[in-house]
C-alpha positions in Angstrom: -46.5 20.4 -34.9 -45.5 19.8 -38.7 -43.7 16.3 -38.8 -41.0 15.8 -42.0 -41.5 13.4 -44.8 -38.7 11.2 -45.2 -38.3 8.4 -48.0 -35.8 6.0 -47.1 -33.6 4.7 -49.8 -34.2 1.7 -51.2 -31.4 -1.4 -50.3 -29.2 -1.7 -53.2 -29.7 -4.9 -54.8 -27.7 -8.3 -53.9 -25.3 -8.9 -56.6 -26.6 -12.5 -58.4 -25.6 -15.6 -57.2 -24.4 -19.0 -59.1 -26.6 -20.7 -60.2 -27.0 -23.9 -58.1 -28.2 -26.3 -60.8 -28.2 -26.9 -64.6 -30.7 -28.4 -66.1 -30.7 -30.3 -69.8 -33.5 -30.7 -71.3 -34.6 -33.0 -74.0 -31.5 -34.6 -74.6 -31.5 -37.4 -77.3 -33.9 -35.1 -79.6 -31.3 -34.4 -81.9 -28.4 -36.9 -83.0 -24.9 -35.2 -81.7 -21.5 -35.2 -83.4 -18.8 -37.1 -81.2 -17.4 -33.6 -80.0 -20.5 -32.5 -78.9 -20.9 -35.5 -77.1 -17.5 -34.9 -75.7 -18.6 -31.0 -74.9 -21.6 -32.8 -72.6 -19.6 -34.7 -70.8 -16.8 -32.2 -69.9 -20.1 -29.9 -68.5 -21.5 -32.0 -66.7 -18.3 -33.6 -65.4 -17.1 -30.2 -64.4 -20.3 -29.5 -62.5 -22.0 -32.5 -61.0 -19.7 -32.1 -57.6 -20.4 -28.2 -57.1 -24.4 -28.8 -57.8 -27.5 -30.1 -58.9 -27.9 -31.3 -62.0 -30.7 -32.9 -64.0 -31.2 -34.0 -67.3 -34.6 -35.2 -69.4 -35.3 -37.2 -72.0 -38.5 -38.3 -73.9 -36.7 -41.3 -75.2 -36.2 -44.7 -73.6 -32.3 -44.7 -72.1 -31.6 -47.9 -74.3 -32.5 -45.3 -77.1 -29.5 -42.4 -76.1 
């Protein structure tokens, strides 16, 4: 008795997902212009509520 091969399709892929953090890194390296500064905080004021966020610094915070 012959038996048939039979590949089975692969699953399509899941479409991506949000990303569920944002992450800053090294901030304070570099002084910022005023608008930048402005730009951060409209970023991270827009997504702190939906996720995760973290920001790094090698600098001591009195230092920012």
């Amino acid at each position: 008795m012959r038996t048939a091969l039979t590949t089975a399709s692969p699953a399509p892929s899941p479409e991506p997902s949000a990303p569920t953090s944002s992450v800053i890194d090294d901030i304070g390296l570099l002084p910022v212009a005023t608008d930048a500064a402005e730009g951060l905080y409209r970023v991270l004021d827009a997504t702190y509520a939906k996720r995760s966020v973290a920001i790094s610094s090698s600098h001591h915070p009195g230092r920012l």
